[in-house]
Structures are given as C-alpha cells and as structure tokens.
C-alpha positions in Angstrom: 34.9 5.1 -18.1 31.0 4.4 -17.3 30.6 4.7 -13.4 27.8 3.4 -11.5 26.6 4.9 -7.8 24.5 2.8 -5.1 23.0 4.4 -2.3 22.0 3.2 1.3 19.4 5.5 2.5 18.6 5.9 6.3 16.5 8.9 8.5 19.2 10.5 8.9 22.4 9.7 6.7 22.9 7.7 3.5 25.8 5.8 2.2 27.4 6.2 -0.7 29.5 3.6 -2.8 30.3 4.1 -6.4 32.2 1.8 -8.7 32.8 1.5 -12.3 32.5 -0.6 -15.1 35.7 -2.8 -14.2 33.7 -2.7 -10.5 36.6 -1.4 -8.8 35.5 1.2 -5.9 35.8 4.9 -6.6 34.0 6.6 -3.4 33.1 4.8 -0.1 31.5 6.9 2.3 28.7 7.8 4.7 27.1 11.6 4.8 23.9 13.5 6.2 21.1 13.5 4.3 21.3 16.7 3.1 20.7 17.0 -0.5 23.3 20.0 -1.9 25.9 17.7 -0.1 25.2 14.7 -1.8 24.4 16.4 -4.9 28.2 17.8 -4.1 29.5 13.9 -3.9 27.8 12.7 -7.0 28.7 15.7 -9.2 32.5 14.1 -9.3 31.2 11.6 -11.2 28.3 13.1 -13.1 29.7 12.9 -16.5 30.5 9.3 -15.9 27.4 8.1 -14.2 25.1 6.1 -15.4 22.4 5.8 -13.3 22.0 6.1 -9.2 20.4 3.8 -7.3 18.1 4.3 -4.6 16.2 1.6 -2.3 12.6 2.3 -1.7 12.6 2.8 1.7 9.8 4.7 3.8 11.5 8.2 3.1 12.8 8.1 -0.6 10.8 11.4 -2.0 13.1 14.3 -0.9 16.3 12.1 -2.6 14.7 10.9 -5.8 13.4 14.1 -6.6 16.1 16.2 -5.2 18.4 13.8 -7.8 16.3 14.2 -11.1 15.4 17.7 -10.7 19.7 17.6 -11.3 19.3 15.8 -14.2 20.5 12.3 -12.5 19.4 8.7 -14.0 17.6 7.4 -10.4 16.4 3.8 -10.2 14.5 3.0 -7.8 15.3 -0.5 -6.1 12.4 -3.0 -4.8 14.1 -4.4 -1.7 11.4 -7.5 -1.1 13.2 -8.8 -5.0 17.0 -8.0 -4.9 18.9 -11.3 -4.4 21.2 -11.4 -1.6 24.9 -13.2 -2.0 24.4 -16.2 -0.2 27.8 -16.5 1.2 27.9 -13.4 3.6 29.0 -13.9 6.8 29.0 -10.0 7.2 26.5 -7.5 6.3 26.5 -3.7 6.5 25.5 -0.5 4.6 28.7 -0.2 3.0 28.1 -3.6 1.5 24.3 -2.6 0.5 25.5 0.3 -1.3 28.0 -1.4 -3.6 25.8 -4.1 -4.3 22.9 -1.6 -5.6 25.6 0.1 -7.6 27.0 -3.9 -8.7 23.3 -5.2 -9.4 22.7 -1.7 -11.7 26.1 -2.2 -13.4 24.9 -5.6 -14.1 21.7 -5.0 -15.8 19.8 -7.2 -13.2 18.7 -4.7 -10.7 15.0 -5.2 -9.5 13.6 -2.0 -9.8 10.0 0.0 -8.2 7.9 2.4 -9.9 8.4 5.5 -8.7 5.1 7.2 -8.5 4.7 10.7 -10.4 5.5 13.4 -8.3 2.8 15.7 -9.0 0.3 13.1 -7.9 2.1 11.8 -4.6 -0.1 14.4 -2.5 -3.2 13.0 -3.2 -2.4 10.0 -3.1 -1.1 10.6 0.5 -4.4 12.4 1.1 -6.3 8.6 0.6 -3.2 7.2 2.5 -4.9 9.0 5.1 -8.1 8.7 5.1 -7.4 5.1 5.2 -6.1 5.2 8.6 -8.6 7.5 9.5 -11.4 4.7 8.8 -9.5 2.2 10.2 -9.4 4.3 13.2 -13.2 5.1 13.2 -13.7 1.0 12.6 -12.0 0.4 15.7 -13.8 2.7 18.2 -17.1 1.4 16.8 -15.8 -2.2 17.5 -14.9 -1.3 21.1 -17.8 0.3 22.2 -19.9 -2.6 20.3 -18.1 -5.1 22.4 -18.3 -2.5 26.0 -21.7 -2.4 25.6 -22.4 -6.4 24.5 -19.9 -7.2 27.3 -21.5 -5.0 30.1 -25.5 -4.9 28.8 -25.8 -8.1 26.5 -26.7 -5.5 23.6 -26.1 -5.4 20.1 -26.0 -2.1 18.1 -25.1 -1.7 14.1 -22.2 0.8 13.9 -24.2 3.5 11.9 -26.7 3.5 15.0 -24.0 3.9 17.6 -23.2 7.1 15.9 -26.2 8.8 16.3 -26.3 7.5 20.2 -26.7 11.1 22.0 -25.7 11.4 25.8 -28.8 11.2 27.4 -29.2 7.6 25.7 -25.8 6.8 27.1 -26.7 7.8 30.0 -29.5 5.4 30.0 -27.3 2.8 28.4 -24.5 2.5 31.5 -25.7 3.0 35.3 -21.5 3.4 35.7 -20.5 6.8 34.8 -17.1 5.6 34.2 -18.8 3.6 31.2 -20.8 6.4 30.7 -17.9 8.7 30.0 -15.1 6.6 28.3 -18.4 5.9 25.4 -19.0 9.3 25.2 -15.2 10.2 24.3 -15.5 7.4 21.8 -18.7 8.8 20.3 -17.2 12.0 20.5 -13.5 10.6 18.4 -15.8 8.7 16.0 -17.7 11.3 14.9 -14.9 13.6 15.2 -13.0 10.9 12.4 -15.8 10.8 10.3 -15.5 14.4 9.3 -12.3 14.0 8.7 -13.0 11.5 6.5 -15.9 13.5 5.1 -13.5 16.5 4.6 -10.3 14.5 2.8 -13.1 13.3 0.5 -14.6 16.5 -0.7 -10.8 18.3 -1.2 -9.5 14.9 -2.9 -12.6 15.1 -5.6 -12.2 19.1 -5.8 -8.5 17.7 -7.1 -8.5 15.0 -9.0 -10.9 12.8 -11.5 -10.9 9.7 -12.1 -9.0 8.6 -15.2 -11.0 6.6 -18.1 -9.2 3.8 -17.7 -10.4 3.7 -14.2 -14.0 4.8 -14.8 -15.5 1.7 -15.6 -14.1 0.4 -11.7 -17.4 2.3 -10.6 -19.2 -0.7 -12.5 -18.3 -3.2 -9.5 -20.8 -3.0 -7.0 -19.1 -1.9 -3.9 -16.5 0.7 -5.2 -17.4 3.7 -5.3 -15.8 7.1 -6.4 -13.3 6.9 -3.6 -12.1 3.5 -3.3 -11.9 4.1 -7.5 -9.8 7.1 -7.0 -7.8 5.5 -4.4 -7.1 2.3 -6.2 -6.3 4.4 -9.1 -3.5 6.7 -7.2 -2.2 3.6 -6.2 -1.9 1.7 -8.9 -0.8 4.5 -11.8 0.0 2.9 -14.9 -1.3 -0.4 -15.2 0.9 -1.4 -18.0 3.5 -1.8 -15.5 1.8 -5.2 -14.6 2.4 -7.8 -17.2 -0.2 -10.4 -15.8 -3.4 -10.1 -13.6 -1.4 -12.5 -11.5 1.6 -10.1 -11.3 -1.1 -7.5 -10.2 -3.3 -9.2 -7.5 0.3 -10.4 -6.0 1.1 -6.6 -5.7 -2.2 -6.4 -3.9 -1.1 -8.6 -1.3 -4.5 -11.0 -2.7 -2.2 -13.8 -3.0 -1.0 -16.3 -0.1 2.5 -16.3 0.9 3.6 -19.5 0.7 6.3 -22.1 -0.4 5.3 -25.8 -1.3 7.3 -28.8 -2.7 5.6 -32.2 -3.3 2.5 -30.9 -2.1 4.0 -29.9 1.5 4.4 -26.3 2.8 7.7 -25.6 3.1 7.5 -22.0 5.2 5.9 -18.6 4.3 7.4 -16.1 1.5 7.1 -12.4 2.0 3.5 -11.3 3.0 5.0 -8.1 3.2 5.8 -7.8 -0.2 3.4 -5.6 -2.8 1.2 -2.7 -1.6 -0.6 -2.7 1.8 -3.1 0.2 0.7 -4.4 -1.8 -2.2 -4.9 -4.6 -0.4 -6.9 -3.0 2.5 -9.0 -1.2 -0.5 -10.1 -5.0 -2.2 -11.0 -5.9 1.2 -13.3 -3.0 1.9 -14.7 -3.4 -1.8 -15.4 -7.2 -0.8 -17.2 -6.9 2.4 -19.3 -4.2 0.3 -19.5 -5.9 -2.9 -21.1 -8.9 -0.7 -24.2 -6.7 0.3 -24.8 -6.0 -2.8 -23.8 -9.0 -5.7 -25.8 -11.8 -4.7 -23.5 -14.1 -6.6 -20.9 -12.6 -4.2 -22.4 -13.1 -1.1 -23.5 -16.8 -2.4 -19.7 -17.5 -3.0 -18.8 -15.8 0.4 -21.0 -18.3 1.9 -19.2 -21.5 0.2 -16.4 -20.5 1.4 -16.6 -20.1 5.0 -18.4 -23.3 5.5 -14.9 -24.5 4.1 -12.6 -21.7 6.0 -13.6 -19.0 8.3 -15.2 -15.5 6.9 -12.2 -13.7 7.1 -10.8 -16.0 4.7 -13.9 -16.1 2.5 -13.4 -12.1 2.5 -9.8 -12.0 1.6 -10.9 -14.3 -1.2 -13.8 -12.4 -2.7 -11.1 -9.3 -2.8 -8.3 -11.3 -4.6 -11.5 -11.8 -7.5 -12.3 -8.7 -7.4 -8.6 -7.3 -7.4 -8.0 -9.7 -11.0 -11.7 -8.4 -12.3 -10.4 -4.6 -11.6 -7.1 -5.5 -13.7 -9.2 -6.2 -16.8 -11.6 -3.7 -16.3 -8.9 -0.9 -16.3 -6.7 -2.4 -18.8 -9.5 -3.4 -21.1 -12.0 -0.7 -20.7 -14.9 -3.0 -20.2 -17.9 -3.1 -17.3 -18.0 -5.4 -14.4 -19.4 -8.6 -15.1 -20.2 -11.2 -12.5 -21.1 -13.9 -14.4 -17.7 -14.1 -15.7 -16.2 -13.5 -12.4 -18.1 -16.1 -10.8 -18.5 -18.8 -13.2 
C-alpha cells in the first residue's frame, strides 16, 4: 500500500506523521533533527513511500539533501500557498505534518523550487553581500543626517568615504561627533571591501548563463546584480507568466479589492525578498541613466511619493528582465515605456 510522510521542521526537532493511501495514520511522532535518526524512521516505510514532504522553512538544506542523497522523493512545500482547513479550532505540529503528508497524497500540494545544491553557496555569497550594502547604505545615511543635523551640510555618499580624520576633525568642534564619524567611516569602508572581496571570489566562480547575458543590456545592472538575479531566479521556466514572476519579486501590491474597495492586504511576504531588493537597486540606477526612466520616475511622484515611483520603475524592469531571459533579446525602452 502506497504511503505518504509529512514533515514539520523546527531548529531543533521535526515531526513526523505518515499515512497512507486509505489516510489512516501509520507513525505520529516528534524527534531531533538528526538526520541518520530520521533517515532510521522513514526507512520503515521506504518501499512504500511515495514522496516526503518538507516545508520550506529558513533551515531546510541539511534535510532535503540529507533525504535525496538516500534516494527519497522530497517535495518541497511553499507555506505562503497551502490552504488551511477552515474549521480548526486547534492547531499544532502534529496536525501540520499530517496535512503535508494529506495535501501530497491528494495531488494538490503547493510546492517550492528547491534550488540546485551545487549552486546554493554562491548564491548565499550575494545573500551576503546584500546585507553588507545595506549595511554600508545605512552608515552613510547616518552620518549624512549627523552632519546635516549638527552643521547644516550636505555631502554625496561617495565623498563621505574619502572624508580623512583631519577633515573630521574640522568638520565637528565635539570630539564625541568627531569620534562616533570616524568609527562609521572606519565600518564603511571596512564594508566596502567586503563587498569588493565577495565580488571578485563570486566572478572567480561563476559566469553568467546566456540566458542571463543579455540582463547586462538594461542600464543599471551590471555583472553582479545579473549574477545575483540569476542565482536567484534558476530556471525561469518555472514561471509561467511575467505576472507570476514579478509577483515572486515582491513587485506587485498586496492587496484585496471587491467592488472597487480594499478589502485588507494579502501576503507582502510572499515571493523572494532578495529579488525584490535587487529591482530596486537596478531602478534607482537605471533612473540615472535611461532618460525615459527618470522621465517616468518623475510622473509618478508628482502622483505618489518617490519611493513609490521607485518600487514602480523596478516592477517594469523586473517584467522586462522576464522576457529578456526567457526570450534572449536586448533591453528595449521604447517598448518598456510606451
């Protein structure tokens, strides 16, 4: 008889429930996440099982790949799309896991991609240097508001960087000031080369794929922001419609209307958070560059804010890229901006 396994993975234990075809429950357990004891659990059943399914939670590597390197069927289950039974009054892990293993059983389980293995590092690697710029970003933004706040100045970020002590010095009659800006000099810089250095070993690694290649068209991405997109995304095949694939970039608003009305916010959490910071970064650079860019930037912050008008410019730019790596063709902004 076909049997079907669910499991509910936490930091430090994971649930088991398995049932089979008839849905009746055959193991009902919790254990450590330790993979030869699991691996001990599911082997009752190996011959039986059809498939295991794992939710894609923030620590799913070591269990999906411990489970097909033994030759297991894993799926991979998007939480933000599984349909909860509406009737619960009572809802804990033991119920999660037999409702993974009921969803799989029932053909209907709403599955994630799970990434290629091999290519998880480097991927990681732009994961973060991400954070690393978002890091630097926010030092230069407090010092630029220390120094407008205490002197009335303005300074561009590239020039606080070069800003040596003496000028500080200079800068701040407070040696307080003085020394809390030095330290954030002394972090920004100290970000940048790791930024500089995650660059040069990710492009000592990896290339960037032709399907890809042709991203480097659109003013505003360059070789990293290519290769990073690119790690995220995979295979796009796996996204049916540029709509599908600007949602997954979180360039889509999260919202519910009827009749015209908003009726509350969907899931602005759902779809990839990396992507989305990546259009944004391509946007505020493609608007230096595009003049039909920054001319439709402009339109729409006369009608919203510039924040907005950003987010917007990256949700074109994120259904532009979906063409341009799935069809192979150069970045054109008279079609984007027609």
């Amino acid at each position: 008889m076909k049997t079907y396994a669910g499991i509910d993975l936490h930091s430090s234990n994971s649930f088991i429930g398995v049932i089979n075809q008839k849905d009746e429950r055959l193991h009902s357990r919790r254990h450590d996440n330790n993979l030869e004891k699991l691996l001990k659990v599911l082997g009752r059943y190996k011959s039986s099982l059809q498939g295991v399914v794992v939710e894609s939670t923030y620590n799913w590597y070591w269990l999906v790949d411990g489970l097909m390197d033994n030759g297991y069927k894993v799926h991979l289950a998007n939480p933000a799309a599984i349909q909860q039974y509406k009737g619960l009054k009572h809802r804990d892990d033991k119920w999660d896991a037999f409702w993974l293993a009921h969803l799989l059983r029932l053909g209907i389980l709403p599955e994630g991609y799970i990434y290629p293995k091999e290519e998880r590092p480097i991927r990681d690697m732009l994961r973060r240097r991400m954070i690393f710029v978002k890091q630097r970003t926010t030092h230069i933004l407090s010092l630029q508001s220390m120094i407008s706040r205490n002197r009335g100045l303005e300074f561009s970020g590239s020039s606080i960087v070069r800003f040596r002590k003496k000028f500080i010095e200079q800068l701040f009659a407070c040696p307080h000031l003085v020394s809390i800006a030095w330290r954030q000099i002394q972090t920004i810089r100290f970000l940048g080369e790791q930024i500089k250095e995650i660059e040069t070993e990710v492009e000592e690694k990896i290339v960037l794929k032709r399907a890809y290649r042709k991203l480097l068209t659109v003013p505003g991405i360059g070789r990293i922001l290519a290769l990073t997109i690119m790690t995220e995304v995979g295979d796009i095949g796996r996204f049916a419609k540029v709509g599908d694939y600007s949602s997954y970039c979180r360039c889509v608003n999260a919202k519910s209307t009827s009749n015209g009305k908003k009726k509350g916010d969907n899931n602005r959490k759902n779809g990839n958070r990396y992507l989305a910071w990546a259009y944004v970064e391509a946007a505020n650079f493609n608007k230096r560059s595009c003049p039909k860019a920054r001319e439709f930037v402009q339109r729409k912050t006369v009608k919203t804010n510039y924040t907005v008008a950003i987010k917007a410019l990256g949700n074109k730019l994120s259904k532009a890229s979906y063409f341009i790596i799935r069809d192979h063709k150069p970045y054109d902004p008279e079609l984007l901006f027609r």
